[in-house]
C-alpha positions as CSV (number, residue, x, y, z in Angstrom):
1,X,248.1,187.4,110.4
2,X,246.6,186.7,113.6
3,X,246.9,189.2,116.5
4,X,247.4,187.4,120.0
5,X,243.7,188.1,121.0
6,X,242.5,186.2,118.0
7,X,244.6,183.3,118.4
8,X,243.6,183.2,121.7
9,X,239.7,183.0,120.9
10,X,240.4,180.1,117.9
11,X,241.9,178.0,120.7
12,X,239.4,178.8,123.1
13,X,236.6,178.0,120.8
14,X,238.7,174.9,120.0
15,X,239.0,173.8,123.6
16,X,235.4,173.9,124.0
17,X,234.3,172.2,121.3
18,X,236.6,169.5,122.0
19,X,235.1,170.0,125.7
20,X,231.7,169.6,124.9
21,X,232.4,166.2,122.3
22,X,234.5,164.6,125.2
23,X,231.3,165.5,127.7
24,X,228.8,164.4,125.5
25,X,230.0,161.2,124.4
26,X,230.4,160.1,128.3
27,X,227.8,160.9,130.1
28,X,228.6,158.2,132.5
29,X,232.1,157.2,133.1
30,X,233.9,155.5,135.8
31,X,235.4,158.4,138.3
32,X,233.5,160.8,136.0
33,X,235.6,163.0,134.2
34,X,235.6,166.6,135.8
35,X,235.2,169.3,133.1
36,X,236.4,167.1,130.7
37,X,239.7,166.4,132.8
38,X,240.5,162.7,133.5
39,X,240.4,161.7,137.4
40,X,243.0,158.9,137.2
41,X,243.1,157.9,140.9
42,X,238.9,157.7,141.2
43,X,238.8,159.9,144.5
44,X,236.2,162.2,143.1
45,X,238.3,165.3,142.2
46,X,240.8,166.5,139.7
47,X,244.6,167.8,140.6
48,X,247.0,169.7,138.6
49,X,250.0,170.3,139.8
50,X,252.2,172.8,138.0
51,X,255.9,173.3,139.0
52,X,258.6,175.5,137.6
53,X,260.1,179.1,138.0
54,X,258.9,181.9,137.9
55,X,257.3,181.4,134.5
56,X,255.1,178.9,136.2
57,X,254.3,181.3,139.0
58,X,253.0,183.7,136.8
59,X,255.6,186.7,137.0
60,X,254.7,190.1,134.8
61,X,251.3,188.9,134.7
62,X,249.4,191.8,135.2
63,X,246.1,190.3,136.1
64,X,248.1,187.6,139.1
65,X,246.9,184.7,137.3
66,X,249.7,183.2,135.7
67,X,248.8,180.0,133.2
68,X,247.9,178.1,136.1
69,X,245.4,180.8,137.4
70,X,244.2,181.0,133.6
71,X,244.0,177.0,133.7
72,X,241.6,176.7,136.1
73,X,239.3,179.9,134.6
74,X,238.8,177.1,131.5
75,X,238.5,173.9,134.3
76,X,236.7,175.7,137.3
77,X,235.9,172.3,138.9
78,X,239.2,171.3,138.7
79,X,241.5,172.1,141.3
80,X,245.0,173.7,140.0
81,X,248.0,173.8,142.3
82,X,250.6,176.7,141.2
83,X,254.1,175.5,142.8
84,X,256.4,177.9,140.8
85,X,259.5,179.4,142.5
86,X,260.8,182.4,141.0
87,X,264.3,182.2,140.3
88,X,264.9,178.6,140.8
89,X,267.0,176.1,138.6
90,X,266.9,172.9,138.3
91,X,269.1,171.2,140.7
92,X,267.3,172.8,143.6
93,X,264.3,171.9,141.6
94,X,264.7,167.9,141.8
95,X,265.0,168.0,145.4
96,X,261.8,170.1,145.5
97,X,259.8,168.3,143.1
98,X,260.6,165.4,144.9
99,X,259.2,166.6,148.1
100,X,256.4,168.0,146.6
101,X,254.9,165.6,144.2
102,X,255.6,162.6,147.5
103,X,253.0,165.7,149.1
104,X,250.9,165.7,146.3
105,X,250.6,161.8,145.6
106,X,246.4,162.3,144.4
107,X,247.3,164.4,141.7
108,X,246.3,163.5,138.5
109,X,248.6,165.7,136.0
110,X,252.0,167.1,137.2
111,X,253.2,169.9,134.3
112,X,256.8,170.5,134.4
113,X,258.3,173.8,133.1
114,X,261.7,174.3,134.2
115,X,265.5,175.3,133.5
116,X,266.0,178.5,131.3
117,X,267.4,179.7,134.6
118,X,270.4,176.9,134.3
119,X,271.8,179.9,132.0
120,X,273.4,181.2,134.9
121,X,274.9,178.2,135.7
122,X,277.3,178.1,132.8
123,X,276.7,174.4,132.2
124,X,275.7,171.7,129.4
125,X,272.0,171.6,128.5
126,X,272.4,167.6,129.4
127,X,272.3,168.3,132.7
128,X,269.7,170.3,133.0
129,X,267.5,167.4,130.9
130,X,269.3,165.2,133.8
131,X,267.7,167.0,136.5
132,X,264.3,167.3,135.1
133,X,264.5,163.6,134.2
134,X,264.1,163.6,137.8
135,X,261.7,165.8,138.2
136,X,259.7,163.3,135.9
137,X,260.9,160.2,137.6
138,X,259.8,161.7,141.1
139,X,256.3,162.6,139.3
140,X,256.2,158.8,138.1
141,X,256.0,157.3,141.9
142,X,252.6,158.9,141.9
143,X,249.6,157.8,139.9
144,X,249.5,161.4,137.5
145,X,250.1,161.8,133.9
146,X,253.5,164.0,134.0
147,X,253.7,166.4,131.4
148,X,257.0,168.0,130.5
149,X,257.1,171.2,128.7
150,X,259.4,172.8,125.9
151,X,260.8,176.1,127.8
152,X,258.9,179.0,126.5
153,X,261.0,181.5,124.2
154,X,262.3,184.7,124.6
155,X,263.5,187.8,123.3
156,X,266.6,188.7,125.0
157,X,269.4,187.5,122.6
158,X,272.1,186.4,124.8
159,X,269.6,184.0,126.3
160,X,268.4,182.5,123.4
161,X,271.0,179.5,122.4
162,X,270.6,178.3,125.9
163,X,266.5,177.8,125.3
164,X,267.3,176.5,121.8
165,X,269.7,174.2,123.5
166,X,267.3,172.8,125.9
167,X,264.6,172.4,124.3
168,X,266.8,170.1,121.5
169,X,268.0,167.9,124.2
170,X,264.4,167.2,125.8
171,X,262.8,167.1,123.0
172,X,262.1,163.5,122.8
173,X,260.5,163.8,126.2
174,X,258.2,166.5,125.8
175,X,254.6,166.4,125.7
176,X,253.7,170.7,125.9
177,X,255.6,172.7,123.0
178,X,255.1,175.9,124.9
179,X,258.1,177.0,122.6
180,X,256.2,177.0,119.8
181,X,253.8,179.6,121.1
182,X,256.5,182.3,119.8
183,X,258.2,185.3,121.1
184,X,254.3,187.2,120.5
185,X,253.7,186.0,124.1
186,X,256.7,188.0,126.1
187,X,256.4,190.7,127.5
188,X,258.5,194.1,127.9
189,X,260.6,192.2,130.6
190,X,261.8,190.1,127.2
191,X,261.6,186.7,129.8
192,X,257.9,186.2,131.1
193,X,254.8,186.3,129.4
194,X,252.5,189.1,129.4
195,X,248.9,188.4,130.6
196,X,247.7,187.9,127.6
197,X,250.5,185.1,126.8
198,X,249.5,182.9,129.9
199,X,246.2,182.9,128.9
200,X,247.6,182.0,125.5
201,X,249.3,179.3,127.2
202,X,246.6,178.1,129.5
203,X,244.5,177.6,126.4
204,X,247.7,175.7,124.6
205,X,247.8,173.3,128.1
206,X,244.2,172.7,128.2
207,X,243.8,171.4,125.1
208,X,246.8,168.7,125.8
209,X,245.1,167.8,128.8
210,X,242.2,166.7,127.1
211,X,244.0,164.7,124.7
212,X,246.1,162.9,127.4
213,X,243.1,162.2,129.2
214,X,242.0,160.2,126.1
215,X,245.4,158.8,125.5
216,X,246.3,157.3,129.6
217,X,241.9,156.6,130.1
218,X,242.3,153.6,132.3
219,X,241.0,149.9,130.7
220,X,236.8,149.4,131.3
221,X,236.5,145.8,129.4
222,X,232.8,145.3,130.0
223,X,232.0,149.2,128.8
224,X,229.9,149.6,132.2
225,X,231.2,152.6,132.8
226,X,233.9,151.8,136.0
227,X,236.8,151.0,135.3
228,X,238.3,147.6,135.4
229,X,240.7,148.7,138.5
230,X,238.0,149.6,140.5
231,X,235.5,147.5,140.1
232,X,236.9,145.5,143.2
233,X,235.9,149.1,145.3
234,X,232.1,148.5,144.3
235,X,232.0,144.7,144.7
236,X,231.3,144.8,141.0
237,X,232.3,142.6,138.3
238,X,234.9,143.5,135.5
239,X,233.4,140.8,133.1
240,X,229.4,141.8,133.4
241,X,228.0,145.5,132.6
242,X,224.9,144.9,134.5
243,X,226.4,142.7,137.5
244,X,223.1,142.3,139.2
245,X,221.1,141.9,135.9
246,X,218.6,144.6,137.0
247,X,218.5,146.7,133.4
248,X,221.0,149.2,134.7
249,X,224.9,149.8,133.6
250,X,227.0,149.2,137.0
251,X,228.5,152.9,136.1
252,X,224.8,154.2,136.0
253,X,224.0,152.6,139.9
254,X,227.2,154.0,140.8
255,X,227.4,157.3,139.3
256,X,224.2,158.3,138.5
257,X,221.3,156.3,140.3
258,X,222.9,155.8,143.5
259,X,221.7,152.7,143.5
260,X,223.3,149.5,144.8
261,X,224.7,147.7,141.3
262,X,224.6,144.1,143.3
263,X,221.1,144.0,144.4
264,X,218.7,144.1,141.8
265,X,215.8,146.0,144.2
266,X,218.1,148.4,146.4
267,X,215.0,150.3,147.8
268,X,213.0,147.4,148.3
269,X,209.6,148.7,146.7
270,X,209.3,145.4,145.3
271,X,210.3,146.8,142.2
272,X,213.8,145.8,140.0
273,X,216.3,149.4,139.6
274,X,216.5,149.1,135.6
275,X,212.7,149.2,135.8
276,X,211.8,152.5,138.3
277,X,214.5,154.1,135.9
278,X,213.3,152.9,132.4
279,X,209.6,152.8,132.6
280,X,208.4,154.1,136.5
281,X,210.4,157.1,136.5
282,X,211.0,156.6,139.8
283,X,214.1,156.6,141.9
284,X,215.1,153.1,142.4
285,X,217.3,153.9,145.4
286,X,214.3,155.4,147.7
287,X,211.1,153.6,148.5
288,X,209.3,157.0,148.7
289,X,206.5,157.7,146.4
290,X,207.7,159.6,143.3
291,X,205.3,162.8,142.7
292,X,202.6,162.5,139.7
293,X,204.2,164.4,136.7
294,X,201.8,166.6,134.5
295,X,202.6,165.3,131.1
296,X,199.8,167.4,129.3
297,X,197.1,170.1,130.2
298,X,194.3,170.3,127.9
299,X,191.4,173.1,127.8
300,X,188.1,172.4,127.9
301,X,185.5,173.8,126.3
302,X,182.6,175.3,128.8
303,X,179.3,174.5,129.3
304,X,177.0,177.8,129.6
């Protein structure tokens, strides 16, 4: 049997070597992906926004991270937004979700965890899926991948039908089983995770988030690496992977060169991009004189 720790590590060493495939077979992408995290809007950085309860906001975590503080340990050039509210249920959450994620319209991932509080309300599990439907519907008007979560379990009895309850009626809208994570990750409290179980959970997210970056990747047709919707941005076309025909992908001028992908001599030097890159060495978007590289150093015998 696995103790906590050591599932923990597996998925851990699973992330990262799902990490380092996802890096290594795109080294050049249009809006780069940011530690292996998908920038759907192209504006150079990665959001997560995460919004729930207090189960989202990390309470009984004894180190303060929470899953979202935990999230961005494993993404650290991603930026992770924590908007949990302790005790809050899910009609006051619509309304705030709403105004939030209108706030947040750059995000790129919205993770919903919300509504074992609803207990207290002494209602039907529908309308708790209702309201988060809601929740996802206001996440929708932005450009992010919205991600609803199975609640997490836990170990007070009386509370337990209601979670059980939930999770059946939102099932077929799910995309992070948190639930399945088991009772291992609760702490003393018998409602929040211990530290220990956000990380376990941080680890469970960030391995989703890789996949749905794969899964929502926007269309590139001509495999230049930009994608098709924002070629228009660079003046590039969506039909040619080399619009100005100088050796080099558009996505390489763009991402990587610096380089202007419709002129085929940015810096002038008389001198086409693809061929300062390929065989020069140089940097085809300055004219300045690239330094002589040593490429071997051989001793010499001396002469007495």
């Amino acid at each position: 049997m696995f103790t906590a720790s050591k599932r923990s590590h597996k998925l851990r060493h699973l992330i990262f070597s799902v990490l380092v495939l996802a890096l290594s077979e795109r080294a050049a992408l249009a809006c780069p992906d940011i530690n292996g995290l998908l920038d759907i809007n192209c504006d150079g950085q990665v959001r997560i926004v995460c919004f729930g309860d207090s189960i989202t906001y990390g309470t009984a975590d004894s180190t303060g991270l929470g899953y979202p503080g935990n999230l961005k340990q494993l993404h650290p050039g991603v930026v992770v937004l924590n908007v949990g509210d302790p005790g809050e249920k899910t009609p006051q959450g619509k309304v705030r979700a709403a105004q939030i994620f209108a706030q947040e319209n750059h995000a790129d991932f919205i993770v919903i965890l919300e509504g074992v509080n609803d207990y207290w309300l002494f209602y039907s599990a529908n309308n708790t899926k209702n309201n988060l439907i809601n929740m996802i519907n206001s996440g929708n008007n932005t450009d992010a991948v919205v991600l609803l979560a199975k609640l997490t379990q836990v170990k007070r009895a009386f509370q337990q039908p209601w979670v059980n309850s939930v999770n059946s009626a939102i099932s077929g809208l799910t995309q992070v089983d948190f639930f399945s994570l088991g009772q291992g990750i609760i702490s003393s409290d018998l409602l929040h995770p211990d530290a220990e179980g956000y990380s376990e959970m941080a680890d469970f997210l960030s391995a989703i988030l890789i996949q749905q970056t794969e899964l929502n990747r926007p269309a590139d047709l001509d495999q230049d690496g930009i994608y098709d919707f924002a070629e228009p941005s660079f003046n590039t076309s969506a039909a040619l992977a080399d619009t100005d025909g100088d050796g080099l992908l558009d996505g390489q001028e763009v991402f990587i060169y610096h380089s202007d992908p419709n002129v085929v001599d940015t810096d002038g030097d008389g001198m086409d991009d693809g061929f300062e890159v390929n065989t020069v060495g140089s940097d085809p978007a300055s004219n300045l004189p690239t330094p002589a590289i040593i490429q071997s150093i051989e001793a010499l015998p001396s002469e007495l």
